[in-house]
LORO-754834 format. One record per residue (C-alpha): x, y, z. Coordinates in steps of 0.5 Angstrom, whole numbers, plus 2048, in hexadecimal, padded with zeros to 3 digits. Layout:
BEGIN
XYZ ...
END
This chain:
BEGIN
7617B580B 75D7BB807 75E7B7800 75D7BC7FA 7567BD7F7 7597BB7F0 75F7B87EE 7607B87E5 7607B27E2 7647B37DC 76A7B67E0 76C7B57D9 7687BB7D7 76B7BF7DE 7717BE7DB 7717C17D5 76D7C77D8 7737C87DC 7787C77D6 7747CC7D2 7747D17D8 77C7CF7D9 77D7D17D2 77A7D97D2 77D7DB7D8 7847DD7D3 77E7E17CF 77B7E47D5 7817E77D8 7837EA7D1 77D7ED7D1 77D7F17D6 7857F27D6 7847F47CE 77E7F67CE 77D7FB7D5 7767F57D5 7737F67DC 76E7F37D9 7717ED7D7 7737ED7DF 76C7EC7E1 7697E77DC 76E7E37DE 76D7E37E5 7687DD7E7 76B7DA7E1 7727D97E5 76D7D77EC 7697D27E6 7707CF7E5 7717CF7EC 76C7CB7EE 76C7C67E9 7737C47EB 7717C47F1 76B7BE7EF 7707BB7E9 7757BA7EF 77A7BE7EB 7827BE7EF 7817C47F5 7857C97F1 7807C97EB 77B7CB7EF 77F7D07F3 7807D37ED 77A7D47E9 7787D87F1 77D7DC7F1 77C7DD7EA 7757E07EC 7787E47F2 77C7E77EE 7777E97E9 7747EC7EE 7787F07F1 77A7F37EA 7737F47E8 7717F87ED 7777FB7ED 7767FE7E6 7708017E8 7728047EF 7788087EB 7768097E6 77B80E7E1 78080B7E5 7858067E4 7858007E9 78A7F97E9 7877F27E8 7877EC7E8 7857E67E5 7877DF7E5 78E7E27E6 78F7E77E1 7907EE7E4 78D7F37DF 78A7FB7E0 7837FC7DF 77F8047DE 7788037E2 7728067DE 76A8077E0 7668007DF 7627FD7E1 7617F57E0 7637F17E5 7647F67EA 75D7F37EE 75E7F17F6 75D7EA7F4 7647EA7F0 7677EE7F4 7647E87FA 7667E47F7 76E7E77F5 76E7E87FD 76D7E17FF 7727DF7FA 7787E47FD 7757E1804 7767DA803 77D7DC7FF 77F7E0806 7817E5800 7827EC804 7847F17FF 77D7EE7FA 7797EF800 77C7F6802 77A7F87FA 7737F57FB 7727F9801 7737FF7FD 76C7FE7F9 7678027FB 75F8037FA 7618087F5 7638027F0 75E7FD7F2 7588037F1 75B8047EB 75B7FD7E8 7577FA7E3 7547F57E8 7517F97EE 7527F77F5 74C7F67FA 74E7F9802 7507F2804 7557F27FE 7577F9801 7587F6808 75B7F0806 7617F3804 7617F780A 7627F280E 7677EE80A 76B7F5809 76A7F6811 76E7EF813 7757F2810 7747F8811 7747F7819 76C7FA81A 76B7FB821 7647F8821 7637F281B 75C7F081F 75A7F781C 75C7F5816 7597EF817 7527F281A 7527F7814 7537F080F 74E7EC813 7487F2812 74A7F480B 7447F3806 7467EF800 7427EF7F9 73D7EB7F9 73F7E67F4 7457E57F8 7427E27FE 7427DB7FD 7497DC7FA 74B7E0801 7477DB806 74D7D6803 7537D9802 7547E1806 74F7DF80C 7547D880E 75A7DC80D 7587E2812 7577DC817 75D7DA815 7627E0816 75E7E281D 7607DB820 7687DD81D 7687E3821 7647E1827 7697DE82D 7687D682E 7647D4829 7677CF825 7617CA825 75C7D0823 7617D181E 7607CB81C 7597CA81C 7587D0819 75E7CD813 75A7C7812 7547CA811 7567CF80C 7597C9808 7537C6808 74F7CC806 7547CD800 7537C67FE 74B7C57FE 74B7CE7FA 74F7CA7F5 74B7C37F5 7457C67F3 7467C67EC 7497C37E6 74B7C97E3 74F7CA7EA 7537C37E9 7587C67E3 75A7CD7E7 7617CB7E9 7617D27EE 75C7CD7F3 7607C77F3 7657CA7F8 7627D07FC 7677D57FC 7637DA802 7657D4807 76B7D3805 76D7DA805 7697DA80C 76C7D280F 7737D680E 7737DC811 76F7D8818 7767D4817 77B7D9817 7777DD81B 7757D9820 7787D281F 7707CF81E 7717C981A 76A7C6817 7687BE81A 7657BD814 7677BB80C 7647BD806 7657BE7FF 7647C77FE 76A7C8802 7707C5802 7747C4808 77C7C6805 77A7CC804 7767CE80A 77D7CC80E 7827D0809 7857CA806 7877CC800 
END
């Protein structure tokens, strides 16, 4: 067992962190439903993804945690959408309310590292349709956000696009986000979280390669936990306490594959990497 490199010990104050966060999601979606706010949808979404861990870790009922990641999912989707038809009205929606938005030029939140991390919310929640509007988003977007992608970033989406849209030759794709050269003050962060990942998914989409797969899993778990054991300004980032990449990437290799891990561990939730929601 990979037992999680933090665990609250107020689960008092992760509660309420919760309530609070409970409480502005009726705030949020009039905000964007009244308010045509696509930038209320981006602020919002590692807030969503925040609120999705710490359930996770205060050990809410399944279905809280499902929806604050759909939540985040959805988000996504209608974040990105809003700059990709821009003057154009699209249909959302949030948490069960259906309502018409008009996109515009923005340009917070539009960065590689959220749409990253909208992707893996709409893997881990199989959603097709979030993941077809994800899709869409090209470099134009990302060049444009106020937070500039490097070439791994670049590369990255590629590859996440190139699995559903049917790519004839990912190991291009995944040679491409191997050589890409990050920033060099994204180096360490890289070496803990891209570098494993990309191991990762080349054992997925290798024949016969459950057991590397899951060498390759464990060793990326390991690598999470020891990135944000360093310090302790890391302990309270509840996006750490679950490693949404590996989970997106654990259920994918299921449903792909049918590769299950030998290990537990505390980042990645077992009932979501089988469906069981």
């Amino acid at each position: 067992m990979i037992k999680r490199h933090f665990t609250p010990k107020n689960m008092a104050r992760v509660g309420v962190v919760i309530d609070r966060f409970e409480e502005n999601t009726a705030l949020v979606i009039n905000s964007a439903k009244n308010k045509n706010s696509g930038e209320v949808l981006g602020i919002c979404i590692p807030k969503a993804i925040n609120a999705f861990a710490e359930s996770i870790v205060a050990e809410k009922p399944p279905a809280t945690a499902l929806r604050y990641l759909t939540f985040a999912k959805e988000l996504g989707a209608a974040n990105f959408t809003f700059v990709m038809r821009m003057e154009e009205t699209f249909q959302t929606s949030l948490l069960g309310e259906q309502f018409e938005m008009t996109g515009a030029h923005k340009v917070s939140y539009v960065d590689t590292d959220v749409w990253l991390k909208s992707f893996f919310c709409a893997q881990i929640l199989r959603d097709s349709a979030a993941i077809d509007a994800l899709n869409e988003v090209d470099e134009t977007v990302f060049f444009n956000a106020e937070l500039k992608p490097d070439a791994l970033d670049l590369r990255m989406v590629d590859l996440m696009q190139g699995i559903y849209k049917g790519h004839r030759d990912l190991n291009t794709l995944l040679t491409n986000a191997w050589e890409a050269e990050p920033e060099d003050s994204r180096v360490e962060y890289v070496a803990s979280h891209f570098m494993p990942l990309l191991s990762v998914m080349r054992t997925i989409f290798t024949p016969d390669a459950e057991a590397e797969y899951n060498k390759e899993m464990r060793e990326a778990v390991e690598l999470h936990k020891k990135f944000w054991s360093q310090s302790e300004d890391h302990e309270w980032e509840p996006e750490a306490w679950v490693s949404l990449p590996l989970i997106a990437m654990a259920a994918l290799a299921y449903d792909h594959k049918g590769y299950e891990l030998d290990f537990e561990t505390d980042y990645i939730p077992d009932w979501l990497v089988k469906k069981q929601f």
